[in-house]
N, C-alpha and C positions, 0 to 999 in steps of 0.2 A: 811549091809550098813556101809560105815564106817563113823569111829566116825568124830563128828564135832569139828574143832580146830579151834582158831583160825588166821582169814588168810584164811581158807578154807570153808568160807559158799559156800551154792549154788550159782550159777549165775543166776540172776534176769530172763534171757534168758527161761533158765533150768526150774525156780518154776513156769511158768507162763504155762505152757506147761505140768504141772504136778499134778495129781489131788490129792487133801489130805489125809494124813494118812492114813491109814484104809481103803479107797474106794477099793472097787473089779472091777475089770477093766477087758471084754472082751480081748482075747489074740489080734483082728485085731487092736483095740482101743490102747489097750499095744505101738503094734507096729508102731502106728500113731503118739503116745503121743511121743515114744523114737525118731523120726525121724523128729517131728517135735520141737521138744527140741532139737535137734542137729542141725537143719537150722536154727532155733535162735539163737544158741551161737554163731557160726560161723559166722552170718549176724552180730549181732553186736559188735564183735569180728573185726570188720572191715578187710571182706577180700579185700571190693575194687574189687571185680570181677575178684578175683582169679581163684574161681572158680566158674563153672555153676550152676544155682540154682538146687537144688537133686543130683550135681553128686560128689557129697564131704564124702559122704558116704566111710568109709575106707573100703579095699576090702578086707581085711583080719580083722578080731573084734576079735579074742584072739592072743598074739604076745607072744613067747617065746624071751627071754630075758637075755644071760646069763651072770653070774658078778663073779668075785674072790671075795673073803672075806678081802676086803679093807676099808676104811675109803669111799675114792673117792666113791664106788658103791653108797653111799648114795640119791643119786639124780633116780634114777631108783628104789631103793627100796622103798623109801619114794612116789611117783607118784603113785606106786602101794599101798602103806600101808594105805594113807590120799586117794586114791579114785578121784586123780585127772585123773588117766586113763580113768576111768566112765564117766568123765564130758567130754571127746572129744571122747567118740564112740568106744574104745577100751577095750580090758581086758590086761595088762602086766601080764607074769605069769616069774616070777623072777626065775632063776634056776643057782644055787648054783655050780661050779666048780670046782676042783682041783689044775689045772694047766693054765697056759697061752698057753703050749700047745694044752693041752684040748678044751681050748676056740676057737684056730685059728683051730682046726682040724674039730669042730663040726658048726663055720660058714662055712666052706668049704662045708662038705657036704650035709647042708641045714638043721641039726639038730635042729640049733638057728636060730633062724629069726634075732637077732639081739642080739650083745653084749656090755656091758662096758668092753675097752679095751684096749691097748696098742695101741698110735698113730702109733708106729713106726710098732708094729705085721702089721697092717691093709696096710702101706704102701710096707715093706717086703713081705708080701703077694702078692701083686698088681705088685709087681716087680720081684718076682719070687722068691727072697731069707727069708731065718727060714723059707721054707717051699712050697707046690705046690702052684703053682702060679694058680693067681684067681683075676678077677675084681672087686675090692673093692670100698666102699663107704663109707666118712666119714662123720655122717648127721649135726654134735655138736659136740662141747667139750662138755666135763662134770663137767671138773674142772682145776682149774688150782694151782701152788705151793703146799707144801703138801707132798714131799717127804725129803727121807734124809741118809745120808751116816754114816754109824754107822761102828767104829773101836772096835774090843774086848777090853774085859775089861787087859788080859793079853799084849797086845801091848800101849795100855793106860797106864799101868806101869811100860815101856819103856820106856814113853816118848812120844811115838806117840800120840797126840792127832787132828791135823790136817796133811794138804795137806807137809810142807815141814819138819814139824819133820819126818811124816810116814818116806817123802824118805830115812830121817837121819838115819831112825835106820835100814829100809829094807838096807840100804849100807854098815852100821857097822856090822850088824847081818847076813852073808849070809847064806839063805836058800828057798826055795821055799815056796813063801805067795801065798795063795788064798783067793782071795776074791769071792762073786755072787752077780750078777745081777737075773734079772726075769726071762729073755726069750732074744735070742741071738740078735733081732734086739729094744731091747724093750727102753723106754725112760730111763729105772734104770741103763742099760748097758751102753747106751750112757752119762748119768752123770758121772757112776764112773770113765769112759774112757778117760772121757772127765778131771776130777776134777786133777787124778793122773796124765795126761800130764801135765799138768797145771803146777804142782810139781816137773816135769823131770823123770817120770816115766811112762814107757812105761808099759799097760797093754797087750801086746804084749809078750815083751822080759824078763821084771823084774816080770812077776806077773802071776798068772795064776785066769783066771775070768769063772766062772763056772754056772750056771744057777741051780738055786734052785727054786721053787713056795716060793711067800710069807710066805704064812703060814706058811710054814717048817724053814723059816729064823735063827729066836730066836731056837729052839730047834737043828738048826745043828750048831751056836755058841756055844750052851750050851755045844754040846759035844766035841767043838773045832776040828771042818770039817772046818771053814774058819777061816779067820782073819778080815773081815771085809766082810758088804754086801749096798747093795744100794737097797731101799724097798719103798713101802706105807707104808703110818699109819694107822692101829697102829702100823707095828712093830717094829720100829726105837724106839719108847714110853715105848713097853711092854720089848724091851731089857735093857733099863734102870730101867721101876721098878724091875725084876729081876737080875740089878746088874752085868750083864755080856756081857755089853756092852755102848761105849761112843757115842755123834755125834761129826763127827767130824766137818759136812756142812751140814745146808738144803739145798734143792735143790733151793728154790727160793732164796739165797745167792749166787748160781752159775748164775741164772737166774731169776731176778726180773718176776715174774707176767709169766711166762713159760707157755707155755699148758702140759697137761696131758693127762689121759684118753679121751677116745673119745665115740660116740656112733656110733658103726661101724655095717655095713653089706654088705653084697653084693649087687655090682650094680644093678644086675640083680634082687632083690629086689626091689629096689627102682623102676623099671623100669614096674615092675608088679605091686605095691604096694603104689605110691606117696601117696597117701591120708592116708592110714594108717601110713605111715611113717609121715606125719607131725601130724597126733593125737598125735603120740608117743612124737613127739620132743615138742609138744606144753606142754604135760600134764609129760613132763624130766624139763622141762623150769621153770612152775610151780611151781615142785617139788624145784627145784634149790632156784628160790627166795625166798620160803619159809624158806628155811632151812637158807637163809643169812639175812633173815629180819630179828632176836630177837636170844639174846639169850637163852629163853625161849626155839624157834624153835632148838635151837642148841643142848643143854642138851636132850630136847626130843628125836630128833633126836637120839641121841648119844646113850641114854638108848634104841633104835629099832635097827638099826643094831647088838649093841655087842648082841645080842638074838642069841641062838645057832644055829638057823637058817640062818644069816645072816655070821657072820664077827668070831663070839663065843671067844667072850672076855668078860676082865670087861669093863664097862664103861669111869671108871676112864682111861683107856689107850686111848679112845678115845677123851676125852670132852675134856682133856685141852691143847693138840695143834688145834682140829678146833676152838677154843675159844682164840686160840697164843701165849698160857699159855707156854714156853718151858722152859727147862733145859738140861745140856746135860751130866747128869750122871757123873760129876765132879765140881759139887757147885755149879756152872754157870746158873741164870734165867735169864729170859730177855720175856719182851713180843713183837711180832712180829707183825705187823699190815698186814704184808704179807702172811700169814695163810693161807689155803686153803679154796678155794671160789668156790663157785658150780652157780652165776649169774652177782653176782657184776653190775647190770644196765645191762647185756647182755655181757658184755665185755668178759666174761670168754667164750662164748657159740659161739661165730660167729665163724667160720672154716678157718684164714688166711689161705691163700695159703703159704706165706715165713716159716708161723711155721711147716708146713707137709713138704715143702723142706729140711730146715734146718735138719730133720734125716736123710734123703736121703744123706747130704751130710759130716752126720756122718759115714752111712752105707760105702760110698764110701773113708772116711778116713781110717777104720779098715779094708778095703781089703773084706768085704761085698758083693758089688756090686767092678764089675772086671773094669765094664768102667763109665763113667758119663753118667749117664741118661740125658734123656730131664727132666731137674727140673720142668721148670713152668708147661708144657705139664703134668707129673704126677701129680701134686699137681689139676691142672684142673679138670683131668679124676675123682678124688679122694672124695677133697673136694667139697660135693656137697652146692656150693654159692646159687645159687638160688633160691634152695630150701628150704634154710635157710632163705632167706628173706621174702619168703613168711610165712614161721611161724611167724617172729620177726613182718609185718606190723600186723599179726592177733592180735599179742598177743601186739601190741603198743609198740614194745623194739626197739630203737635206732641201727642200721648198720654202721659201719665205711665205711669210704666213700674210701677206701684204701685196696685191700683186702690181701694188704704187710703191715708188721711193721718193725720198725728199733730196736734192742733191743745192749744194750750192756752189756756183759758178764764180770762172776768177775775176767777173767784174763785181759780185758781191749778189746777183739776184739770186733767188732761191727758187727752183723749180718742182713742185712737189704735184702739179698737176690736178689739181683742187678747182682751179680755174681757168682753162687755158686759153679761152677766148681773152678774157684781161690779160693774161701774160702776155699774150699774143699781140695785142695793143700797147702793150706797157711803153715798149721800146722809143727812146724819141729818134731813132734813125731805123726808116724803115720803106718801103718802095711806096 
């Protein structure tokens, strides 16, 4: 059973339904007691006649799950650790991965029921490019802000420590620089892509951007294989405490309050599977606001992941940027109120349509995607809205009444997603 925290008692639904400690319970009785503690949470959970009374039952009760060893995973691991899978009808069975490739090859062929994942893998996928093409579904964010652009420590002693010294010294100094991203259509590639134009540096012509897995990040700096990479946390954190590397930009610095991971899977799940899939998002949801309610919750948190099972770090490389504790491995602290957040009131969790375009029409700046897609038409197909509101009225979380945002970016363009084939063009460095 898992342990009781708090924030995570039963629900009053659940204990009423449930007979005490110790009682030996018939298996038919079991299965009356479980199903009927499930129609209670759900009724006063306020679905509003979502759905039919008995037929909310999710159609699949164990979900494999799978996550890179990021900070981000946290919301997926934490649902399954605290037991909030249990409380909506499900089991989460978490399963640990390599690569990002890994992840999109093993939703593909039905390995994963479902993973924490790259917005942009999911949408790349769904369009045909990083990979066979495949109808995808995005059910949640999972988190937003949180990442970060890390220059080595030997370019750092150049001089380079952000976006327009970098260019100064890649122009005095020529040689061929590589930097990596995660995975070629992934949000890390599209920041750093994004940061160095910004700067007058084409990661096209001036740069070569190479795809490394997270994990492997800090140890192919260590042996200086790149010059610079764009990652989760921790490892933008754990390059600095070993000293062999600086940030140059978080990523919510290019992009206030940004989306990130997602919780992705195929449509064709969702299509077999709606009620299971909203156990899931409801008891991810959960998982999310707990983890942003205290920092209590956040430390805890922090000491479950780094577990070798998880993320396999110290702690310490996690707790003090979820907590916005930063530095950037050159004197420099500062706390950030812009951290990364796994609910924030909901805000973090709802699926805009404009933020699953906006990669798309990264995709189709770097020569990605050959012609402009239909933007809004994918981002429809993709993000699944509806289905996310029906979690949000169960669980009483606020929807934006806009399923577009307007955001403005730290080189000053504004992305509101109005137009996104011009946006898409606007750029004067672009493949």
């Amino acid at each position: 059973m898992a342990q009781k925290l708090p924030g995570t008692a039963d629900h009053p639904a659940v204990a009423a339904a449930t007979p005490a400690a110790g009682t030996e319970v018939a298996a038919p009785r079991r299965d009356f007691i479980r199903k009927a503690g499930a129609a209670a949470l759900f009724a006063s959970l306020g679905h509003g006649g979502v759905w039919a009374a008995g037929s909310d039952k999710p159609e699949k009760e164990e979900v494999k799950i799978g996550f890179i060893p990021l900070t981000d995973c946290a919301s997926v691991v934490m649902a399954s650790v605290l037991g909030f899978d249990k409380k909506y009808g499900v089991k989460i069975v978490p399963s640990k991965e390599a690569s990002w490739a890994g992840v999109r090859d093993k939703l593909v062929n039905g390995e994963l029921d479902m993973a924490h994942v790259l917005y942009g893998l999911i949408y790349g996928v769904h369009v045909g490019v990083g990979g066979p093409k495949k109808e995808m579904a995005n059910l949640m964010g999972l988190n937003r802000n949180g990442q970060a652009i890390t220059l080595s420590k030997a370019l750092a002693d150049k001089g380079a420590v952000d976006g327009p010294s970098l260019a100064k010294v890649m122009a005095a100094n020529k040689r061929e620089y590589t930097f990596a991203g995660t995975f070629p259509t992934s949000t890390h590639t599209m920041w750093l892509n994004y940061w160095m134009a910004a700067s007058g540096i084409s990661p096209v012509k001036d740069a070569k951007v190479i795809v490394v897995p997270p994990p492997q990040m800090v140890a192919n700096m260590r042996v200086g294989n790149m010059d610079g990479f764009c990652v989760g946390e921790p490892w933008g954190q754990r390059a600095i405490i070993d000293k062999i590397g600086v940030t140059a930009i978080t990523t919510q610095d290019i992009w206030k309050d940004h989306p990130e991971k997602v919780l992705g899977t195929q449509a064709a799940f969702v299509k077999a599977n709606p009620n299971t899939c909203r156990a899931v998002m409801m008891a991810v949801m959960e998982a999310g606001k707990w983890i942003d309610a205290s920092l209590q919750n956040k430390t805890r948190m922090a000491d479950v992941i780094a577990e070798k099972s998880y993320v396999n770090t110290s702690a310490d490389a996690i707790n003090q940027r979820i907590l916005g504790r930063y530095e950037n491995g050159m004197g420099k602290t500062w706390d950030d109120p812009n951290h990364m957040k796994f609910f924030d009131d909901g805000a973090v969790n709802f699926p805009y349509l404009s933020d699953g375009m906006w990669f798309l029409t990264q995709h189709k700046r770097w020569g990605l995607l050959k012609e402009h897609p239909d933007y809004l038409a994918v981002a429809r197909q993709i993000n699944q809205i509806d289905l996310y509101k029906d979690v949000a009225g169960a669980m009483k979380v606020s929807v934006p009444k806009d399923p577009m945002r307007s955001s403005k970016l730290f080189d000053g363009t504004v992305w509101d997603g109005k137009d996104p084939a011009k946006y898409a063009d606007s750029f004067a460095i672009k493949a």
